[in-house]
HTML snippet that shows the backbone in 3Dmol.js (N, CA, C, O; Angstrom):
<script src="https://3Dmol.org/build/3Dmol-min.js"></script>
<div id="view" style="width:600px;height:400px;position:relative"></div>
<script>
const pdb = `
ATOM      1  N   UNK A   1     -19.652 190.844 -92.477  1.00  0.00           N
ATOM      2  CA  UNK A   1     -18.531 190.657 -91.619  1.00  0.00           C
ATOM      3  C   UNK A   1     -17.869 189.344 -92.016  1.00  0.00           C
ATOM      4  O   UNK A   1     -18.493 188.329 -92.325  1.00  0.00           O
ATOM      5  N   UNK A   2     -16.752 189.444 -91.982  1.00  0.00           N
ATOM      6  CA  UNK A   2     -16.175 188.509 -92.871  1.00  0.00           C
ATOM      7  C   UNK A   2     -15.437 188.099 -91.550  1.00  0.00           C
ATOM      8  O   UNK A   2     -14.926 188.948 -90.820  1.00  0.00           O
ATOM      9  N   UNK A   3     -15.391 186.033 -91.131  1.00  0.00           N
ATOM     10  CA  UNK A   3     -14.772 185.917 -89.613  1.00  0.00           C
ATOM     11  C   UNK A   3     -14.032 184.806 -90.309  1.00  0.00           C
ATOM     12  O   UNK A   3     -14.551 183.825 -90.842  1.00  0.00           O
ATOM     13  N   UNK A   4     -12.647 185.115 -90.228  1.00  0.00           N
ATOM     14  CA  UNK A   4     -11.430 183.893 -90.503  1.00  0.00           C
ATOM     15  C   UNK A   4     -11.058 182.879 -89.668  1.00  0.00           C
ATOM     16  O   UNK A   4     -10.212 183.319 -88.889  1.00  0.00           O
ATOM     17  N   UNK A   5     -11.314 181.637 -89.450  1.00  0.00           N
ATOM     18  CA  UNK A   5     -10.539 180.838 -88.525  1.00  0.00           C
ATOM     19  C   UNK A   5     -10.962 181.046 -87.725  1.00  0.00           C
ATOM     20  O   UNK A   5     -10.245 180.525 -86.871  1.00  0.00           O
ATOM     21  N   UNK A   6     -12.084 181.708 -87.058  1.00  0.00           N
ATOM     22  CA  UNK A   6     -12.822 181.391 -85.460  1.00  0.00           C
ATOM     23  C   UNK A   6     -13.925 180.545 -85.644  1.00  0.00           C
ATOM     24  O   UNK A   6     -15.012 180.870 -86.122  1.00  0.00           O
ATOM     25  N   UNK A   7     -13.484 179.111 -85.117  1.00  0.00           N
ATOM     26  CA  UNK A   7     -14.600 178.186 -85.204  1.00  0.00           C
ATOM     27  C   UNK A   7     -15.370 178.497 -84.363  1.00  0.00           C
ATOM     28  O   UNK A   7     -16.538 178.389 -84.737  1.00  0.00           O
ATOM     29  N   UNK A   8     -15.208 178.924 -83.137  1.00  0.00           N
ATOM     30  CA  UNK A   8     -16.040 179.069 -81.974  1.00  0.00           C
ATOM     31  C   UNK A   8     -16.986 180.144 -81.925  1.00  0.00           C
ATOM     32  O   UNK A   8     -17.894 180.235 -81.099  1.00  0.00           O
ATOM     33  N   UNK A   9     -16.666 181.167 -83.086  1.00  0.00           N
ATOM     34  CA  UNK A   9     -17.661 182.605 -83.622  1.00  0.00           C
ATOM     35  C   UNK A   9     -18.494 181.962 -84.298  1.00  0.00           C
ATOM     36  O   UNK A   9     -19.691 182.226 -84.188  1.00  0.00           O
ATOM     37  N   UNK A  10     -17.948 180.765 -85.329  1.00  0.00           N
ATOM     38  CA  UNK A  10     -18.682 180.574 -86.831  1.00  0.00           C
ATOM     39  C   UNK A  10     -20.107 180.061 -85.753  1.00  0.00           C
ATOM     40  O   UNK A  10     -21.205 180.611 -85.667  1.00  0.00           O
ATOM     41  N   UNK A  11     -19.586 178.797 -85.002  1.00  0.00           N
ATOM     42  CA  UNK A  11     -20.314 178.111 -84.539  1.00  0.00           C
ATOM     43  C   UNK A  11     -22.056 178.565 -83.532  1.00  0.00           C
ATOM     44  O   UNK A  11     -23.154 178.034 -83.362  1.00  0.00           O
ATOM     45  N   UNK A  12     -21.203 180.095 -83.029  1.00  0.00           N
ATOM     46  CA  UNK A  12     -22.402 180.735 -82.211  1.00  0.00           C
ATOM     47  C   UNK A  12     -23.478 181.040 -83.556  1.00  0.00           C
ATOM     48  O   UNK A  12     -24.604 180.681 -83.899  1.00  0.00           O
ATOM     49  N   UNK A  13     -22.476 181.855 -84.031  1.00  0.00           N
ATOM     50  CA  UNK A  13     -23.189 182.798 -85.259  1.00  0.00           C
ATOM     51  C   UNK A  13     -24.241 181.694 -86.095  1.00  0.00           C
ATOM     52  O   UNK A  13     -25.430 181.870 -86.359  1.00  0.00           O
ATOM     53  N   UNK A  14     -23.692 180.937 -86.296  1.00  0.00           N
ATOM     54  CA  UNK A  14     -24.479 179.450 -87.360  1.00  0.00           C
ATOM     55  C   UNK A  14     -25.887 179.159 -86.351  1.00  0.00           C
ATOM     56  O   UNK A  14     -27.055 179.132 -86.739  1.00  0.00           O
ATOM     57  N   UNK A  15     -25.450 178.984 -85.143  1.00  0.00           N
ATOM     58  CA  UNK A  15     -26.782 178.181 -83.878  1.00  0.00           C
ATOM     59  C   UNK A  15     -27.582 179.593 -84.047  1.00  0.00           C
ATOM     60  O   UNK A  15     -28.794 179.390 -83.982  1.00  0.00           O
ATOM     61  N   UNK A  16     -27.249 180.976 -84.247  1.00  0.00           N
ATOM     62  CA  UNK A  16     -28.229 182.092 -84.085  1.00  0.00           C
ATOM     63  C   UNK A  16     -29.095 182.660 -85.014  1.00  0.00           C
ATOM     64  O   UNK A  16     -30.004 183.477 -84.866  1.00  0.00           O
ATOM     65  N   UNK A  17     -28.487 181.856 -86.399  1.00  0.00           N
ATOM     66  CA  UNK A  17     -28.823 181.707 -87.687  1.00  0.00           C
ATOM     67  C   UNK A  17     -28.243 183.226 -88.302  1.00  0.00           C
ATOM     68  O   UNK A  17     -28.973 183.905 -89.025  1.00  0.00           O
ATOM     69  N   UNK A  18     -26.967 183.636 -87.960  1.00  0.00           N
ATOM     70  CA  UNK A  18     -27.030 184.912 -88.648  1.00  0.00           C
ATOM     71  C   UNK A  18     -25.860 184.710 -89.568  1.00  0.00           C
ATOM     72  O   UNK A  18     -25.014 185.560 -89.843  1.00  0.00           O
ATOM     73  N   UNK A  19     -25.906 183.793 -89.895  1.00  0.00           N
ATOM     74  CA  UNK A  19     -25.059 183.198 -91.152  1.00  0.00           C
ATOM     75  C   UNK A  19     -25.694 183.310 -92.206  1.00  0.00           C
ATOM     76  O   UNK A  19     -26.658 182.591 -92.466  1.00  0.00           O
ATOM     77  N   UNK A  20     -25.137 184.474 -93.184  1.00  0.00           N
ATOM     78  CA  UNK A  20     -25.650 184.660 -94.758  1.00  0.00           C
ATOM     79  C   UNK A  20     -24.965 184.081 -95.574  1.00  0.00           C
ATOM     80  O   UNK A  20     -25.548 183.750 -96.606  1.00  0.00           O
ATOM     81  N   UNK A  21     -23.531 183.744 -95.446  1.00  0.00           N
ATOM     82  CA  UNK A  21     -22.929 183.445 -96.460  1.00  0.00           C
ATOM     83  C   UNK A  21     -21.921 182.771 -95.684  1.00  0.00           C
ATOM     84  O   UNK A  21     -21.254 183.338 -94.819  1.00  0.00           O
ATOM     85  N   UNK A  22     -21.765 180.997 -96.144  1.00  0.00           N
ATOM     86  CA  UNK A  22     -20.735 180.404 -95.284  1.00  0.00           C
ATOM     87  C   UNK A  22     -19.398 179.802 -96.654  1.00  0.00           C
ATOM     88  O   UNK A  22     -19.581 178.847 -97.408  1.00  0.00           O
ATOM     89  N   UNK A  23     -18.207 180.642 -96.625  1.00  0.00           N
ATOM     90  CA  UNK A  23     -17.144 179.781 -97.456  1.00  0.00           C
ATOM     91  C   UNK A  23     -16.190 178.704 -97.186  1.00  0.00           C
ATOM     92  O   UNK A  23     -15.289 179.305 -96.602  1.00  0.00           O
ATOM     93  N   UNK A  24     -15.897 177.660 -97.247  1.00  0.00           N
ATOM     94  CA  UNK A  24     -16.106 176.997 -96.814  1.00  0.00           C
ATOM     95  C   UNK A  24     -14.411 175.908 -97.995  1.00  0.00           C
ATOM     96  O   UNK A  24     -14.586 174.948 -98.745  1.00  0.00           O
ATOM     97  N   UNK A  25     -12.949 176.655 -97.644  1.00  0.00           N
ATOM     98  CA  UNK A  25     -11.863 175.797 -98.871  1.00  0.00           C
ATOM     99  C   UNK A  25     -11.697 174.878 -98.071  1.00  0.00           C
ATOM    100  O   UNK A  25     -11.721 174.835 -96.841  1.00  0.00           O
ATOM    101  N   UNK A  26     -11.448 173.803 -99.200  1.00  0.00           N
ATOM    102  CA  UNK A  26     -11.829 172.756 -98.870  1.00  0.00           C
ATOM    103  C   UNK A  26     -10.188 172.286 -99.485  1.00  0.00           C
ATOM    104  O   UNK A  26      -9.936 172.530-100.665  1.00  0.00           O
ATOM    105  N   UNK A  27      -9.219 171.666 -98.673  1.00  0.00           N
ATOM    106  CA  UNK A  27      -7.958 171.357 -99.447  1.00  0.00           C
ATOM    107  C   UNK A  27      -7.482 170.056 -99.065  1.00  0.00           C
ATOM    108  O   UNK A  27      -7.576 169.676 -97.898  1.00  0.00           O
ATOM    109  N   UNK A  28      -6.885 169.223-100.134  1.00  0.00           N
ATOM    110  CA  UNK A  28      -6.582 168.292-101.112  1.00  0.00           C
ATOM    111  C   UNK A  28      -5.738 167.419 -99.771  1.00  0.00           C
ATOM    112  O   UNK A  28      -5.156 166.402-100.148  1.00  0.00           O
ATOM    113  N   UNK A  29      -5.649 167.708 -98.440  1.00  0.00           N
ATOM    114  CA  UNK A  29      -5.132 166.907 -97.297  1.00  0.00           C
ATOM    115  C   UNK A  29      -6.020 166.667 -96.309  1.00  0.00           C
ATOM    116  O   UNK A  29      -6.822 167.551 -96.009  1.00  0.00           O
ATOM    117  N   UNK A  30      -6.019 165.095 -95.464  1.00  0.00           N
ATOM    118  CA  UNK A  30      -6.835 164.741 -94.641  1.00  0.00           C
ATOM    119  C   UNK A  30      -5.898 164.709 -93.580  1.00  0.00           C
ATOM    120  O   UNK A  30      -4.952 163.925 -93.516  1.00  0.00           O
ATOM    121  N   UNK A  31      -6.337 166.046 -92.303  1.00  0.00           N
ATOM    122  CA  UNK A  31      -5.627 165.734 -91.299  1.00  0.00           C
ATOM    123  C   UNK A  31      -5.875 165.208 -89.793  1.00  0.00           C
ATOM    124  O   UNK A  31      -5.174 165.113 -88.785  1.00  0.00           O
ATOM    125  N   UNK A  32      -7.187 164.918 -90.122  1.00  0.00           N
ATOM    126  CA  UNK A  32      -7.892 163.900 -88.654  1.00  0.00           C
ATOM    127  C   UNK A  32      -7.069 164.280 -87.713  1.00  0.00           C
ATOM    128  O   UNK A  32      -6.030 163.677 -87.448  1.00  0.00           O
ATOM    129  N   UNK A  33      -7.475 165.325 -87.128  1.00  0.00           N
ATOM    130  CA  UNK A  33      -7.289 166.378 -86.042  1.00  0.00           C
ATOM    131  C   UNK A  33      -7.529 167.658 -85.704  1.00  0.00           C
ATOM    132  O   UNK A  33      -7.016 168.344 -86.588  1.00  0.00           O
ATOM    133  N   UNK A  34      -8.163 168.513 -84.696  1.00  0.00           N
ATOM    134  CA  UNK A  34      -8.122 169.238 -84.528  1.00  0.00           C
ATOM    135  C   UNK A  34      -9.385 169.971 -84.667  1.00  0.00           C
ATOM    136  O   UNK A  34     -10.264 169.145 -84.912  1.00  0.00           O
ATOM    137  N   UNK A  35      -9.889 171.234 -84.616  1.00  0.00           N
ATOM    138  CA  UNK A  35     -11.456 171.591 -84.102  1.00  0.00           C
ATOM    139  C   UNK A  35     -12.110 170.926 -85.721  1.00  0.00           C
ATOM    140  O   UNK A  35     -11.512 170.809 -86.791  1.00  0.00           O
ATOM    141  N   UNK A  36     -13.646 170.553 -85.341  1.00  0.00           N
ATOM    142  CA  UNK A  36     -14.523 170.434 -86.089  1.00  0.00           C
ATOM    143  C   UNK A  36     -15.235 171.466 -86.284  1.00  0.00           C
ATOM    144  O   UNK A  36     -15.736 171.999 -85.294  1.00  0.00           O
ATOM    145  N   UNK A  37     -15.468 172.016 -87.584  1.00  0.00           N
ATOM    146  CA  UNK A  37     -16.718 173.216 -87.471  1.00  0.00           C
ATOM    147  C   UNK A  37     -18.065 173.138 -86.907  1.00  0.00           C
ATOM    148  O   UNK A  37     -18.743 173.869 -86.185  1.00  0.00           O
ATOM    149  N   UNK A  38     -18.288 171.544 -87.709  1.00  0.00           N
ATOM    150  CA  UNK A  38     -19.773 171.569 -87.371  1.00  0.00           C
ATOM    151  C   UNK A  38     -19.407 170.568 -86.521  1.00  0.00           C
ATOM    152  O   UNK A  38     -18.661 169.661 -86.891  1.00  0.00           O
ATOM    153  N   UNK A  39     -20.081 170.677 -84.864  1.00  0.00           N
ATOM    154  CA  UNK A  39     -19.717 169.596 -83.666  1.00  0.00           C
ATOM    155  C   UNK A  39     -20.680 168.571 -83.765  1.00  0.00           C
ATOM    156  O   UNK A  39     -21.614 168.553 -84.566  1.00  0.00           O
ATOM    157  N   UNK A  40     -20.411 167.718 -82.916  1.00  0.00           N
ATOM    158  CA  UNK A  40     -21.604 166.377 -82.710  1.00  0.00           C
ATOM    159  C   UNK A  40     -22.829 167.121 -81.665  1.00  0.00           C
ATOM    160  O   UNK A  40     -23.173 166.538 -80.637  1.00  0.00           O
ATOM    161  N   UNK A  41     -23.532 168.687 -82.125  1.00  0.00           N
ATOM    162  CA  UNK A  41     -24.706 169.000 -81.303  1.00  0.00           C
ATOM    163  C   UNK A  41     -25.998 168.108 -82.179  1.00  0.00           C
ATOM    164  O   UNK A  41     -25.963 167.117 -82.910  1.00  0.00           O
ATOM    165  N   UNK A  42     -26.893 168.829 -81.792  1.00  0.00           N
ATOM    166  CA  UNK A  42     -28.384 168.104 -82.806  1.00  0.00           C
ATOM    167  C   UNK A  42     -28.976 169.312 -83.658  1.00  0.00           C
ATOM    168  O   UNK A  42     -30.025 169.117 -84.271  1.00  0.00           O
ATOM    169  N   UNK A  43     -28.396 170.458 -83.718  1.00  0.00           N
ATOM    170  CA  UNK A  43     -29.091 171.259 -84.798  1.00  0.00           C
ATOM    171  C   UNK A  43     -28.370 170.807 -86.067  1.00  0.00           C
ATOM    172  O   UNK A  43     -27.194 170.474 -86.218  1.00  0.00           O
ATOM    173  N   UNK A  44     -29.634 170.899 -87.160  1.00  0.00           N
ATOM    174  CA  UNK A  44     -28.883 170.258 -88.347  1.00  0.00           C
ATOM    175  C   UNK A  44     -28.824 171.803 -88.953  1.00  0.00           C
ATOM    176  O   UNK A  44     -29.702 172.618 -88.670  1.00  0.00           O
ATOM    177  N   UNK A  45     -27.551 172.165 -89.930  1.00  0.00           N
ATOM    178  CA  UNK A  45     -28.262 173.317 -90.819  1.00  0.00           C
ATOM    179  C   UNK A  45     -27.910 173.053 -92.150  1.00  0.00           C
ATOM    180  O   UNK A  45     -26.831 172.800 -92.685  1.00  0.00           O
ATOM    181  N   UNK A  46     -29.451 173.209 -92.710  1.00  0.00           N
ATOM    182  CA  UNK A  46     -29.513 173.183 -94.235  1.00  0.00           C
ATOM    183  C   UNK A  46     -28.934 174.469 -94.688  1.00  0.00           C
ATOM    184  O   UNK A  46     -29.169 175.558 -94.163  1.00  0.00           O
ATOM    185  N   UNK A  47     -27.932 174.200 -96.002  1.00  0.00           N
ATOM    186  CA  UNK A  47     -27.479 174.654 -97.046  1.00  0.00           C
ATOM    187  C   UNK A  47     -27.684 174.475 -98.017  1.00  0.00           C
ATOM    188  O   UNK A  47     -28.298 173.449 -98.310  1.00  0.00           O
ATOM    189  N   UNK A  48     -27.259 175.416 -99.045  1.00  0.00           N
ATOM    190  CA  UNK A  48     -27.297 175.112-100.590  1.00  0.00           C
ATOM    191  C   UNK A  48     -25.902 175.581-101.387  1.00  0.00           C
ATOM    192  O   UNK A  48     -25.391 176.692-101.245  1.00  0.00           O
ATOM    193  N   UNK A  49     -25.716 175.200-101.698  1.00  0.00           N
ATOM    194  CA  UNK A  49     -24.672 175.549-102.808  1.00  0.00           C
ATOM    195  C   UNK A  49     -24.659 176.784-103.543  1.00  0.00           C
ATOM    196  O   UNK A  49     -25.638 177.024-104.250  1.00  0.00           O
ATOM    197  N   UNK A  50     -23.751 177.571-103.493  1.00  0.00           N
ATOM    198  CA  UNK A  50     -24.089 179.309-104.325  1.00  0.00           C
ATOM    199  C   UNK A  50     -23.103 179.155-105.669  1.00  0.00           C
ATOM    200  O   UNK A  50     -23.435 179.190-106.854  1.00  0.00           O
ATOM    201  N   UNK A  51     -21.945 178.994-105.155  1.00  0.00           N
ATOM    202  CA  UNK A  51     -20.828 178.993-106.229  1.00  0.00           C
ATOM    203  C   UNK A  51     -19.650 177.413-105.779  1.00  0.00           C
ATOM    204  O   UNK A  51     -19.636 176.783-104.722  1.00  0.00           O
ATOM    205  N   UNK A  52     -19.024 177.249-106.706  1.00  0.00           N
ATOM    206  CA  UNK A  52     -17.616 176.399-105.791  1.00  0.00           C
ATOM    207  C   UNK A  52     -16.689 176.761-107.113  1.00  0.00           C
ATOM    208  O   UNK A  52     -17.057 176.967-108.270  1.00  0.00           O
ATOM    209  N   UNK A  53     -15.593 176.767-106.643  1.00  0.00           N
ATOM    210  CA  UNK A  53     -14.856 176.971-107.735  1.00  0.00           C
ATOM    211  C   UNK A  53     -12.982 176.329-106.929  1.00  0.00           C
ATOM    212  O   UNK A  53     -12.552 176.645-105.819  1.00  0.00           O
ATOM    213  N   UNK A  54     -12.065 175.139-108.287  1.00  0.00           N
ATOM    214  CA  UNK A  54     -10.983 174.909-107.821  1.00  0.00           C
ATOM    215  C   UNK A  54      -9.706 175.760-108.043  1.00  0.00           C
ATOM    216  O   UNK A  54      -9.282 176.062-109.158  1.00  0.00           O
ATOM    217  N   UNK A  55      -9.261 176.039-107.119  1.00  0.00           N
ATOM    218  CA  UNK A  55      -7.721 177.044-107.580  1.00  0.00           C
ATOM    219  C   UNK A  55      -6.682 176.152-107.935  1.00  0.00           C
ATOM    220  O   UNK A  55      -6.682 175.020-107.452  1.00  0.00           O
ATOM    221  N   UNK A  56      -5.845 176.496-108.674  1.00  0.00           N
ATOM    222  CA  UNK A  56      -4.698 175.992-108.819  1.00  0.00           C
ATOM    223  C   UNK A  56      -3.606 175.039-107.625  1.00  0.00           C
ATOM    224  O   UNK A  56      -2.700 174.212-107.728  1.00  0.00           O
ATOM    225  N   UNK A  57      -3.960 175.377-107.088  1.00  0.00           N
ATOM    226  CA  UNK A  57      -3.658 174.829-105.750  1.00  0.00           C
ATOM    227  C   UNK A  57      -4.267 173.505-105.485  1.00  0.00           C
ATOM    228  O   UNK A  57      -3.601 172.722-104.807  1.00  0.00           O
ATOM    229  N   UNK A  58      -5.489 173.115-105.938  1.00  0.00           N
ATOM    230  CA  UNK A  58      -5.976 171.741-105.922  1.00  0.00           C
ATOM    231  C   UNK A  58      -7.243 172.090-104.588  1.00  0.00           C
ATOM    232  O   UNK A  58      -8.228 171.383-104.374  1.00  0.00           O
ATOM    233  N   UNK A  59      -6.802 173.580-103.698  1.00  0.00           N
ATOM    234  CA  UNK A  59      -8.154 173.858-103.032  1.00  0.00           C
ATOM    235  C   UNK A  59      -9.868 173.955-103.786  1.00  0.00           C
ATOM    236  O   UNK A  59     -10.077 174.491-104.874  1.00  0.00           O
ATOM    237  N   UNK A  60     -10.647 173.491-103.161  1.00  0.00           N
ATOM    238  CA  UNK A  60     -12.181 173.477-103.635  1.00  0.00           C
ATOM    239  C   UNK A  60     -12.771 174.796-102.660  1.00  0.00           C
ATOM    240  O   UNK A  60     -13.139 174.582-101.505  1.00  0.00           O
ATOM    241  N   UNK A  61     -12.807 176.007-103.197  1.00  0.00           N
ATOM    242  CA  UNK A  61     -13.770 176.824-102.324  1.00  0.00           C
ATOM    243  C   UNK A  61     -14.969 177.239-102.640  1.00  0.00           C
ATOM    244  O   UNK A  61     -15.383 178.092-103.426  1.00  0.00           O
ATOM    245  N   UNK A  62     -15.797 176.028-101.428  1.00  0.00           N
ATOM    246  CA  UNK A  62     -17.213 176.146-101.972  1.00  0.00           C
ATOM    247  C   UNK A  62     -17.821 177.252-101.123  1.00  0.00           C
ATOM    248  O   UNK A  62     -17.466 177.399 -99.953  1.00  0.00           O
ATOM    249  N   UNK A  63     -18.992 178.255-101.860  1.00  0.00           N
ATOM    250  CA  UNK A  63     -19.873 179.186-100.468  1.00  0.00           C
ATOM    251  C   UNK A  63     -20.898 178.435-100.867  1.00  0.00           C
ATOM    252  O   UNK A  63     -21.276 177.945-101.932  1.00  0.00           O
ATOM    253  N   UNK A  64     -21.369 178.468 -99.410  1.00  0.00           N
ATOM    254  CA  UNK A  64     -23.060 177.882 -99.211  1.00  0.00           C
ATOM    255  C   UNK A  64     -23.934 179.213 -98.768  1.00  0.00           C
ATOM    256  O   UNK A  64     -23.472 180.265 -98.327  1.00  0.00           O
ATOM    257  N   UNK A  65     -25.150 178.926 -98.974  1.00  0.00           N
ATOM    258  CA  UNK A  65     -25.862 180.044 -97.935  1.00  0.00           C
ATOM    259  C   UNK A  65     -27.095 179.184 -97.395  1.00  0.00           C
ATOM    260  O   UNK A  65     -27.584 178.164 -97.880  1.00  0.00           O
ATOM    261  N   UNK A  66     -27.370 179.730 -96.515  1.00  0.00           N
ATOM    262  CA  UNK A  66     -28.941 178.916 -95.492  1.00  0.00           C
ATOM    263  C   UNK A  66     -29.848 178.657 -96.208  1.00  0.00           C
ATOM    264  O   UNK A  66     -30.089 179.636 -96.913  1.00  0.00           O
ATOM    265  N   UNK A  67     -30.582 177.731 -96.435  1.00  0.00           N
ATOM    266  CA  UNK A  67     -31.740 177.091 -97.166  1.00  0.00           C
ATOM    267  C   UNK A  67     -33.034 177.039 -95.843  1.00  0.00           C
ATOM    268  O   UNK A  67     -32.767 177.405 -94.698  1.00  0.00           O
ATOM    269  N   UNK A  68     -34.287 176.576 -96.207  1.00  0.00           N
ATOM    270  CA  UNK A  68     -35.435 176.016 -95.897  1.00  0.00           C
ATOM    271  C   UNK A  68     -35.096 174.976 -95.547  1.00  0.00           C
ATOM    272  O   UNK A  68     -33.919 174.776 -95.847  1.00  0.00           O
ATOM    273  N   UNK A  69     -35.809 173.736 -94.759  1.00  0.00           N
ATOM    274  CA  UNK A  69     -35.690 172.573 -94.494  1.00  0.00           C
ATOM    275  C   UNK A  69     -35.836 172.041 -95.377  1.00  0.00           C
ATOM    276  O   UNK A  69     -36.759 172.725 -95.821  1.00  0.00           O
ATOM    277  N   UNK A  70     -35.639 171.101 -96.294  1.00  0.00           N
ATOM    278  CA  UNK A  70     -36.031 170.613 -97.613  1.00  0.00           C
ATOM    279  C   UNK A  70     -37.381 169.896 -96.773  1.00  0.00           C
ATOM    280  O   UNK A  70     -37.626 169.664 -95.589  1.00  0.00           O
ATOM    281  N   UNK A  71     -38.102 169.684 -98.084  1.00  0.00           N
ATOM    282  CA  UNK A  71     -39.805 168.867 -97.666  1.00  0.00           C
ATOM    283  C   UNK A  71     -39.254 167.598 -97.649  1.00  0.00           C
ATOM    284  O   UNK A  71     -38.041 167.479 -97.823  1.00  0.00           O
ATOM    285  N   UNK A  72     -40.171 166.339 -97.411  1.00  0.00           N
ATOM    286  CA  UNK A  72     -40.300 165.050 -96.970  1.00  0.00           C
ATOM    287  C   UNK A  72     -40.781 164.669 -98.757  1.00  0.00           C
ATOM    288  O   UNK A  72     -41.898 164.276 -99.094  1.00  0.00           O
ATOM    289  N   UNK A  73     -39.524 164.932 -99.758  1.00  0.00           N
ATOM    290  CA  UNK A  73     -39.926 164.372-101.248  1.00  0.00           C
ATOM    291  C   UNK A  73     -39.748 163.241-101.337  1.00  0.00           C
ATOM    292  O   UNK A  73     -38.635 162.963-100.892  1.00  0.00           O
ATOM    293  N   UNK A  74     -40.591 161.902-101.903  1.00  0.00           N
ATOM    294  CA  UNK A  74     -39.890 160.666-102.053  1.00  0.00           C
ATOM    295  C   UNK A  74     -38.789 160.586-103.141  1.00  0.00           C
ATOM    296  O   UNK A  74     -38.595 161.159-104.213  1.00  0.00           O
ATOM    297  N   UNK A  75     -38.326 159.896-102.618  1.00  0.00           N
ATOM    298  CA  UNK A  75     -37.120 159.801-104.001  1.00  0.00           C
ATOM    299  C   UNK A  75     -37.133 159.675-105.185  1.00  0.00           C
ATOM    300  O   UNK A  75     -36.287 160.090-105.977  1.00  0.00           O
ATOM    301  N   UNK A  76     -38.662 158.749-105.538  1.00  0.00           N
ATOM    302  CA  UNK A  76     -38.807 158.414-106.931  1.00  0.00           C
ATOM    303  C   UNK A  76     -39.966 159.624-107.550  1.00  0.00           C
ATOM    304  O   UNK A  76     -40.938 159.409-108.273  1.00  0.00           O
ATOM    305  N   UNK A  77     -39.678 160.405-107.217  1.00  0.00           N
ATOM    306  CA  UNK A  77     -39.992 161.981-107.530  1.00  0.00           C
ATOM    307  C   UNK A  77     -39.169 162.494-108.095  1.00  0.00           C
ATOM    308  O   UNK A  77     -39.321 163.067-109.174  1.00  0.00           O
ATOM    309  N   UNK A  78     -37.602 162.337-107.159  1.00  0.00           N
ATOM    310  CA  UNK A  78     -36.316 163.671-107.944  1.00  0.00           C
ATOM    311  C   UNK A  78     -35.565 162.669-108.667  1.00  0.00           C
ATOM    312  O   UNK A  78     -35.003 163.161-109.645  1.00  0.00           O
ATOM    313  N   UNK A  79     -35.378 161.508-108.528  1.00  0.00           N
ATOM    314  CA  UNK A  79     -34.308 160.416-109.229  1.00  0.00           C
ATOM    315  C   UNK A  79     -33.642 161.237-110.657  1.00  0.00           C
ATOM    316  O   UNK A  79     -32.469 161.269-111.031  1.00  0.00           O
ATOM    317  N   UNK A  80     -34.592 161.728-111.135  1.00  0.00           N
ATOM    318  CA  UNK A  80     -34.812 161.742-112.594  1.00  0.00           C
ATOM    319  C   UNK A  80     -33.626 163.394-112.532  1.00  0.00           C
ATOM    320  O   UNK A  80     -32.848 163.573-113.470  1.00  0.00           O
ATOM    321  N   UNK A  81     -33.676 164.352-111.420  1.00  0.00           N
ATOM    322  CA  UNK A  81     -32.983 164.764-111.799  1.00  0.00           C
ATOM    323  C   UNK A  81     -31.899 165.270-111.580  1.00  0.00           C
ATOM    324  O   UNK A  81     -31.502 166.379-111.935  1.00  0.00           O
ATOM    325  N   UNK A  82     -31.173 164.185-110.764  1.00  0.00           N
ATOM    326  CA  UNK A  82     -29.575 163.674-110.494  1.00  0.00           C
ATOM    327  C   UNK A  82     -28.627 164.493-111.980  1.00  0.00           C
ATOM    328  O   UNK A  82     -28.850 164.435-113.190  1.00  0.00           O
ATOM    329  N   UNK A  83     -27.720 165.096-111.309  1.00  0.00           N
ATOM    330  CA  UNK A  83     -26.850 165.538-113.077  1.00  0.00           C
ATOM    331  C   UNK A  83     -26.337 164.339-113.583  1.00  0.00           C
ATOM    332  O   UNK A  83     -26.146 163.322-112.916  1.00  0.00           O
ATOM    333  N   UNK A  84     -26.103 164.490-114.862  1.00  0.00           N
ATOM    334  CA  UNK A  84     -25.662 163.210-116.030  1.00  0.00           C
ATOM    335  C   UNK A  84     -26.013 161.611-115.948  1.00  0.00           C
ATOM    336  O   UNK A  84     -25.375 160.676-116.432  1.00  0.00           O
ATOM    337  N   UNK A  85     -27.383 161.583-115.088  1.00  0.00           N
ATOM    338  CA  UNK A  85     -27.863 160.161-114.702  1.00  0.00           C
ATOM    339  C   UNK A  85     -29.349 160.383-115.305  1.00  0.00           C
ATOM    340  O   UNK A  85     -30.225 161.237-115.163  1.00  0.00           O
ATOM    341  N   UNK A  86     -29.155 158.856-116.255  1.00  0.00           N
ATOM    342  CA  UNK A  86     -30.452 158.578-117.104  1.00  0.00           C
ATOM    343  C   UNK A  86     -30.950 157.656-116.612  1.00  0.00           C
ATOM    344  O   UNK A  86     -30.229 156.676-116.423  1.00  0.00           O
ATOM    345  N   UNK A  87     -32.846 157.578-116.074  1.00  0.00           N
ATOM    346  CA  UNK A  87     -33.002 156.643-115.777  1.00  0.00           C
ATOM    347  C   UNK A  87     -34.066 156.063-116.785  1.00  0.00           C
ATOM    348  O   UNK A  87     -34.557 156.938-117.499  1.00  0.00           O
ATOM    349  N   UNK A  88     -34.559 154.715-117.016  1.00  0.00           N
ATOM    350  CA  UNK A  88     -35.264 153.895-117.402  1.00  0.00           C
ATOM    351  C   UNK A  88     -35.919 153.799-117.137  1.00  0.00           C
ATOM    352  O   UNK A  88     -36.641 152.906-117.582  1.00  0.00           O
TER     353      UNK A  88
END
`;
const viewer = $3Dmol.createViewer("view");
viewer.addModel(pdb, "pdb");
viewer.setStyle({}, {cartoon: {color: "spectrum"}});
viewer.zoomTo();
viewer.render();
</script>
């Protein structure tokens, strides 16, 4: 089911976890106003990245889909594998 522009659907649907696939354009103006998707509640939800791709337009449309909680990794575990960062 594909839901356009109802933040207030996305938002139930997301808290009920029946979110498979969230898209998510992302465009090239900051207009500090108006509904937030994700509100100031306390559920956090982990994502991951599926695809993102930019249109001509200068829009970024990224889809995410639901992840696991990530584990408690220390950092100097993954450092190493940050993209295009070499460490010493």
């Amino acid at each position: 089911m594909l839901i356009p522009g109802s933040v207030s659907v996305v938002r139930r649907l997301l808290a009920a976890g029946l979110i498979d696939q969230l898209r998510l354009p992302v465009h090239p103006v900051a207009v500090r106003h108006g509904l937030k998707l994700f509100d100031d509640g306390e559920l956090s939800y982990h994502l991951r990245l599926v695809r993102s791709e930019t249109l001509p337009t200068g829009v970024v449309r990224l889809i995410y889909a639901p992840t696991e909680t990530p584990g408690a990794t220390p950092y100097d575990d993954i450092k190493d594998q940050a993209p295009g960062v070499e460490y010493s």
